[in-house]
C-alpha positions in Angstrom: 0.0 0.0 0.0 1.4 3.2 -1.0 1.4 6.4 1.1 3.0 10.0 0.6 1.4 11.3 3.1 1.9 10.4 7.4 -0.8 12.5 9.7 0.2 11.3 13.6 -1.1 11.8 16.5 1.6 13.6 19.4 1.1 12.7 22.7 1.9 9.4 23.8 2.8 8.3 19.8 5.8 10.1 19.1 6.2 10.8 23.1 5.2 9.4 26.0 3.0 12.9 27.4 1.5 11.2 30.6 5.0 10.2 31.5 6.2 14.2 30.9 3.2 15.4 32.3 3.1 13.4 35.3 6.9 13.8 36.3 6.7 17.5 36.1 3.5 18.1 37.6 4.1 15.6 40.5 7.6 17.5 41.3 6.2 20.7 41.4 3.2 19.6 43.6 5.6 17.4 46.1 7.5 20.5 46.3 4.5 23.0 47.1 3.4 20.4 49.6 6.8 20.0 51.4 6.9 24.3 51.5 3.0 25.1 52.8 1.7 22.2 54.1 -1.2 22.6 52.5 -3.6 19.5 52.3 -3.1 17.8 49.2 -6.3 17.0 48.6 -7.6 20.7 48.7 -4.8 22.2 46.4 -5.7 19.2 43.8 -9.3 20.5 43.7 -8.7 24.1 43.0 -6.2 23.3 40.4 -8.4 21.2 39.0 -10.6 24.2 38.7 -8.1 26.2 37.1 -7.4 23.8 34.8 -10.8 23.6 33.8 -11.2 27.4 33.3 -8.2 27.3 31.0 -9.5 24.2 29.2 -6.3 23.0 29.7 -4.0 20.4 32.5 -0.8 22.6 31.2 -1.8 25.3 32.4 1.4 27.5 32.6 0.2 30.0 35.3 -1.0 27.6 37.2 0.3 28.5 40.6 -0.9 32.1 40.1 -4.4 31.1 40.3 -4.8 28.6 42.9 -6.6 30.6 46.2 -4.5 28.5 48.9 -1.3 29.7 46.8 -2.3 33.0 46.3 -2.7 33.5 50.1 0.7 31.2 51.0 2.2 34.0 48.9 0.7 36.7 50.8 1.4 39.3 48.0 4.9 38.3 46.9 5.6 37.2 42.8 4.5 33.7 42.9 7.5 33.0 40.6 9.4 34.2 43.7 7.0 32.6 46.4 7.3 29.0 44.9 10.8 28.9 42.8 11.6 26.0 44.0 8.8 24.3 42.6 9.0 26.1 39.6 12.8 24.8 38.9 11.9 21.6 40.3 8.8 20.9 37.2 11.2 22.6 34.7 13.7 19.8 36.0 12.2 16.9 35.8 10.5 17.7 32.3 13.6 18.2 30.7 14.4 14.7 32.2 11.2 13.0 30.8 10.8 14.7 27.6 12.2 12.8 24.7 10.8 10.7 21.8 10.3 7.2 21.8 12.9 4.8 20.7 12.6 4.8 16.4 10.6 8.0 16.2 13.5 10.4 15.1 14.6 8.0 12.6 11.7 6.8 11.2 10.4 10.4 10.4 13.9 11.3 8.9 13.0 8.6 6.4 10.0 9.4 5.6 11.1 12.9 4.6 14.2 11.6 2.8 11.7 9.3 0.7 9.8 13.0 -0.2 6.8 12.2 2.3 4.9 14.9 4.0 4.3 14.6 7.7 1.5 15.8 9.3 0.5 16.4 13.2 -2.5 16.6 14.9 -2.6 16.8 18.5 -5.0 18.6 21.3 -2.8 19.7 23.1 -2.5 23.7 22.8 -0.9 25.3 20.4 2.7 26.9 22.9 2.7 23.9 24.5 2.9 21.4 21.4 5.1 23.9 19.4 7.6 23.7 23.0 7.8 19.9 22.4 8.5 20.2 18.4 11.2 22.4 19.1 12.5 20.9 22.1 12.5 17.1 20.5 13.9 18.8 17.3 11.2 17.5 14.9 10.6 21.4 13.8 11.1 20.6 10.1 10.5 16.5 10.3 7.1 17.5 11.2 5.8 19.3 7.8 2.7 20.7 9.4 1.4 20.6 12.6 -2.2 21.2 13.5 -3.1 21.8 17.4 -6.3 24.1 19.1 -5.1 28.0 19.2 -3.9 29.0 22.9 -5.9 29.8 25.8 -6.2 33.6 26.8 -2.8 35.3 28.5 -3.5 36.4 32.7 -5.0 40.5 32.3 -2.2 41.8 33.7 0.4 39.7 31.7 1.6 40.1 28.2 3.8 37.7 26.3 6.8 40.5 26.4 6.4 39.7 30.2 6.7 36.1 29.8 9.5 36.1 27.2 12.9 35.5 27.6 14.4 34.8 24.3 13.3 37.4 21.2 10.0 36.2 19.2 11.8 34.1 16.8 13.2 32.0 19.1 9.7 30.6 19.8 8.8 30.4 16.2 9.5 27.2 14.1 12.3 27.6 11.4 10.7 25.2 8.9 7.0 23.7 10.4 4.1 25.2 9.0 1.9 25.6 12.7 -1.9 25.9 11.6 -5.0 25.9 14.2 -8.1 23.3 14.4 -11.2 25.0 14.8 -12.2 26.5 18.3 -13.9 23.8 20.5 -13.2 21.0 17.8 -12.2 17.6 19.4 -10.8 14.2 18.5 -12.8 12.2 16.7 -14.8 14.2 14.6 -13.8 12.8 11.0 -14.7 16.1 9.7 -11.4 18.0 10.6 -9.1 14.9 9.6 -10.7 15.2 6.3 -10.4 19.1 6.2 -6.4 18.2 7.1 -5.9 16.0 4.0 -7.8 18.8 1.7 -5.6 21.3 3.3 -2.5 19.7 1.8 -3.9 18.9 -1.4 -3.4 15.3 -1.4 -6.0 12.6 -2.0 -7.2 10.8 1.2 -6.0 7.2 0.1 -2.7 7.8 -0.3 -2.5 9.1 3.8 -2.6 6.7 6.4 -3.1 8.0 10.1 -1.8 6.7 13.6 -2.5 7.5 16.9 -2.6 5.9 20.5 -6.3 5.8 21.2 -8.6 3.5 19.7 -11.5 6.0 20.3 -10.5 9.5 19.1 -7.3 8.6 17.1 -8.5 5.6 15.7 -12.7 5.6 15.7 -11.6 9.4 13.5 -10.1 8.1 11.1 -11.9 5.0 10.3 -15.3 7.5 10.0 -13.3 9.9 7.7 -12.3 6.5 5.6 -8.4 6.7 6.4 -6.1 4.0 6.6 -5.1 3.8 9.9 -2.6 1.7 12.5 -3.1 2.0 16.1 0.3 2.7 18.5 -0.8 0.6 21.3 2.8 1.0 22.6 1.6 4.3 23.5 -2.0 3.6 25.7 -1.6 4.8 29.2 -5.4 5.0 30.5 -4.6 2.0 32.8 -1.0 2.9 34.1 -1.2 4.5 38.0 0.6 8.3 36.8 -3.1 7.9 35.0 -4.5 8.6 38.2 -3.4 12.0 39.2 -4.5 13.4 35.7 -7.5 11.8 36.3 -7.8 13.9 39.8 -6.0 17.2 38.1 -7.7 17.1 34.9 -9.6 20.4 32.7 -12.1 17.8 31.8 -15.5 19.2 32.6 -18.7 16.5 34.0 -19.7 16.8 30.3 -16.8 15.8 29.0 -16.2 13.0 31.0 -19.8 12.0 29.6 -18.4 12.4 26.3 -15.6 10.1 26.8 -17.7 7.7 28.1 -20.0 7.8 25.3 -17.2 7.3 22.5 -16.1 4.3 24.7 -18.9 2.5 23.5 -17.8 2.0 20.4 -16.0 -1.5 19.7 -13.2 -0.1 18.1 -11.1 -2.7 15.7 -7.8 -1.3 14.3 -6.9 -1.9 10.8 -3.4 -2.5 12.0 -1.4 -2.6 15.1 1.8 -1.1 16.3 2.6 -2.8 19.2 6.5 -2.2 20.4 7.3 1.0 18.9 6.0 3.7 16.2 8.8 2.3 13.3 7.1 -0.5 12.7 4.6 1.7 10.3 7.5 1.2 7.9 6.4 -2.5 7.9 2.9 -2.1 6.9 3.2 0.8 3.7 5.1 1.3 0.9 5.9 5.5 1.8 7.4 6.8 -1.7 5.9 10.6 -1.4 4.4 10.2 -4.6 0.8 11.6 -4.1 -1.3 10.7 -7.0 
């Protein structure tokens, strides 16, 4: 079967997210913990509510706008209140992020063989764009397509925030587009409107993600070849848990979830060690028609 064109999934198929996110959140928290003594319980309820607000569990001003922090701080910069946590998440995410074993190398074929590379993830737009740079697929990664970022704090700009000049947060060669506001995996309709977007017919793409029902249940309903990276499911591993507890997800969304659960989802192919073995299912020669 030949392909020209790879869309992927991000989070937990080219990287494994719950392990960055979970390493980095867990730090900081430990951290706040071990400095206030605030109950543990209480602080992951109002930053679950924060996360929630934002729409997002990567909430990068997190600490600002959790109440028991806000009074810890007692009017000083919370960046000053709580460095320690702050370095300590900073730390251990540098530790966890990298790509899983084959990824680099299976993308630097692809684009040697004159393949585009697609990816959809959502995840926010800073925050995925932070991980493309970082893993140094800026470039591998043809286009990427994540949700638009949440709203900055009033009284911060993203001068404030910056510590590097604007192009330094800009990709060099990726070509960064947004999904539709409130648009979530699966809805076939904005895998389809990818492929049109890159003006290449839908059977020569093939599509892989981690979950059977967004990444996969998607793009079987927008008829795309498809292989599932079961390498990558983490529902059912314990750092699970504290997302769980932490997580934006609203009561409706959770409904939601458990709605497109029901689906008996069947793959039409499997990766089951690691995201190189697409190589062994298509023929990639970047030809598109």
């Amino acid at each position: 079967m030949k392909k020209s064109v790879l869309i992927t999934d991000l989070d937990n198929t080219l990287f494994d997210w719950v392990d960055i996110w979970y390493r980095s959140f867990s730090s900081m928290l430990k951290s706040v913990v071990d400095q206030t003594k605030i109950d543990e319980e209480l602080l992951k309820t109002e930053i679950r509510t924060v996360h929630q607000l934002h729409g997002t569990s990567e909430y990068a001003f997190l600490l600002e706008e959790v109440p028991s922090l806000q009074k810890y701080a007692d009017g000083k910069p919370i960046t000053t209140a709580f460095a320690d946590a702050i370095d300590s998440f900073r730390q251990a995410r540098q530790e966890a992020l990298v790509l899983y074993p084959g990824v680099l190398e299976t993308l630097a074929l692809l684009k040697s063989r004159g393949c585009t590379v697609i990816g959809y993830t959502e995840s926010m737009a800073f925050y995925s764009a932070y991980r493309v740079r970082k893993l140094e697929l800026d470039g591998l990664i043809d286009y990427l397509f994540s949700p638009e970022d949440h709203a900055l704090p009033a009284d911060i700009s993203r001068a404030d925030i910056r510590k590097y000049p604007t192009e330094h947060y800009a990709f060099k060669k990726t070509d960064h587009r947004h999904t539709p506001k409130g648009e979530l995996k699966p809805n076939p309709h904005i895998l389809q409107e990818i492929i049109r977007s890159v003006h290449t017919p839908a059977h020569k793409c093939v599509y892989v993600g981690d979950s059977l029902h967004k990444d996969i249940a998607m793009a079987k309903d927008a008829g795309i070849d498809h292989a599932w990276a079961k390498y990558g499911k983490a529902q059912d591993r314990p750092e699970y848990q504290l997302l769980r507890e932490v997580t934006h997800w609203t009561d409706a969304d959770v409904q939601r979830e458990k709605e497109i659960h029901e689906r008996n989802m069947v793959p039409d192919h499997t990766l089951e060690n690691g995201f190189k073995e697409i190589l062994d299912l298509y023929d990639f020669d970047g030809k598109a028609e």
